[in-house]
N, C-alpha and C positions, 0 to 999 in steps of 0.2 A: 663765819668765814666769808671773807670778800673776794672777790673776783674783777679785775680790768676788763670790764666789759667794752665801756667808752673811756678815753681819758684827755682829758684837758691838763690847764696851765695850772689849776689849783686844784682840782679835784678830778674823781673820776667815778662812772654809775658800775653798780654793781646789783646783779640780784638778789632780790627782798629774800631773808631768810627769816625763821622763827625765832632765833637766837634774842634777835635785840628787839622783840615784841612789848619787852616792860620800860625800856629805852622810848619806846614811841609811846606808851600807855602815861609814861611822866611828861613828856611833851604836851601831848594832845589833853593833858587836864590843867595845861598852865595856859592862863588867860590868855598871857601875852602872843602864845602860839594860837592857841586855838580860835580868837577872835578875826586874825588875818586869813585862816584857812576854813572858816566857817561853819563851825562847828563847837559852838563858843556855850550852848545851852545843855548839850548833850554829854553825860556823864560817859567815860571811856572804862572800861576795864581790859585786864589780861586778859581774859579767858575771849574777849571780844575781840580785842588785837590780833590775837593767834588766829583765830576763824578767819580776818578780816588779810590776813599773810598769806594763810593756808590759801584763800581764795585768791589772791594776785599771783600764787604761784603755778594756778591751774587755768587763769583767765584765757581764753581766745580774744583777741585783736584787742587786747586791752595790754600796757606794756606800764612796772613800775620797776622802781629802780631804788635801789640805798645810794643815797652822796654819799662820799669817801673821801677825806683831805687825803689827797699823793702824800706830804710829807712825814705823815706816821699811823696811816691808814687808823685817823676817827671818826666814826659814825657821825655824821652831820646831820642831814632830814631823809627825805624823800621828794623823787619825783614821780608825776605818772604822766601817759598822754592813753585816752579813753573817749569813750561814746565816736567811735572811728567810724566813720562813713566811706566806705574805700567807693563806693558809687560816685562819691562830690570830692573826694579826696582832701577830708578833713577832721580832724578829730579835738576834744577839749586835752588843755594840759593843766597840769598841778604842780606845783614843788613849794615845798619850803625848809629853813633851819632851823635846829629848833632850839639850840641852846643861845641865847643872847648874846653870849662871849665870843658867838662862830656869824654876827649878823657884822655887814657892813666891812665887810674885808674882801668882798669878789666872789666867795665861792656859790653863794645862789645865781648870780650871775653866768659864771662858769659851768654851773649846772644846767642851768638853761639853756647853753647856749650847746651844750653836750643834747640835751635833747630836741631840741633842733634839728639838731643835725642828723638824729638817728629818726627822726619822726620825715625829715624830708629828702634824706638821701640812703636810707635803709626800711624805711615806710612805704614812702611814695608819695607822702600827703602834700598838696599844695596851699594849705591853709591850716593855722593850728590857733585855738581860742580860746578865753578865758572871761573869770570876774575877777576885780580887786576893788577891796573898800578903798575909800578916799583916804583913811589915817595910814594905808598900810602903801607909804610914798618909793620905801626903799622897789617894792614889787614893783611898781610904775615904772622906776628909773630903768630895772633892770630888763623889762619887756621892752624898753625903748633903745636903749643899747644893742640889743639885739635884732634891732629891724624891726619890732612893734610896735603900734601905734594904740591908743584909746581908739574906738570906735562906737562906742554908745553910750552914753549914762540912764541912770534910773535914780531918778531925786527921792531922799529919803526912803528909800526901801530897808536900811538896817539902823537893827535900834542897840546901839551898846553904848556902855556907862553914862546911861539916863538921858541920850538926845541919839537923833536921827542922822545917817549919812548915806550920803551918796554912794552909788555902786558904780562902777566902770566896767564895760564890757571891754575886753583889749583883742587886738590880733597882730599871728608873725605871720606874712607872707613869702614863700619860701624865695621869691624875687628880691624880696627885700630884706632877711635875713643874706642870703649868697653874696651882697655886694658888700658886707663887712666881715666874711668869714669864709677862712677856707676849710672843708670838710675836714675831717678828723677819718674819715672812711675811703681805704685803701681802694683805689680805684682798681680795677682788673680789666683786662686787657682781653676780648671775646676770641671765640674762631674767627669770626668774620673781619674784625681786624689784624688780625693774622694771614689770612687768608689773601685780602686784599693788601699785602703788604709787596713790595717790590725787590727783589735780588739784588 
């Protein structure tokens, strides 16, 4: 069952249930996913999936989310935003798609840009960061799109289909995500601007 938690232009996040756990268990053992979200060595089972749900759906200041295509509500990937520092006001993100057929049409893009916005104007965070390998270009485009930029590399730190690549650190700044997007989160109106209003 899904839920409109967030909703964008193509998609919208919804909380992680148990339901589509063997859904993620087929993703997470196909190269082509699992190489870009790095976890490309490690064998995935159900029974692991379920614990690994069961636990996102219990987490403190850790926040994940199913994508949802709007147009006939189907399961697409996951996002998460995690290791949150409400001290520094910043935390890592994740997302990806996982079926091939659903890559390169906007919606991981739209997902991102969905948690954004719920990480900087339902969070509070003013910094949110990540890695992307060098093959996985569609991710790049899409952190860039939405106000991020690269900000580190690491030469040759990953080794997949028998050569080395580079790693990219990336960041959204919540200044520079704001100037290409307007929130999706219903403003409200306090006492105090009430209060201070004039007759």
């Amino acid at each position: 069952m899904f839920y409109k938690k967030f909703v964008g232009d193509l998609v919208y996040l919804s909380p992680v249930d148990s339901s589509y756990s063997s859904q993620l268990v087929q993703w997470l053992n196909d190269p082509n996913v699992s190489s870009g979200y790095g976890n490309l060595v490690i064998p995935v089972t159900e029974e692991i999936e379920k614990q690994k749900i069961e636990y996102m759906a219990k987490a403190q200041n850790e926040y994940y989310f199913a994508i949802v295509r709007k147009s006939d509500d189907e399961f697409l990937g996951i996002c998460s935003l995690y290791n949150l520092s409400m001290h520094n006001r910043n935390a890592r993100f994740s997302y990806f798609i996982g079926d091939e057929v659903n890559r390169g049409k906007g919606y991981g893009t739209d997902a991102l840009r969905l948690l954004c916005d719920f990480a900087f104007n339902v969070v509070g965070m003013h910094l949110i960061y990540s890695a992307v390998y060098d093959f996985n270009i569609a991710s790049i485009k899409a952190v860039q799109k939405v106000g991020g930029a690269i900000c580190g590399e690491h030469h040759e730190s990953i080794f997949y289909g028998g050569e080395f690549h580079n790693c990219y650190d990336v960041e959204i700044l919540e200044k520079h995500f704001s100037k290409k997007y307007k929130s999706v989160v219903e403003k409200r109106e306090g006492i105090t601007g009430l209060w201070n209003k004039k007759d």
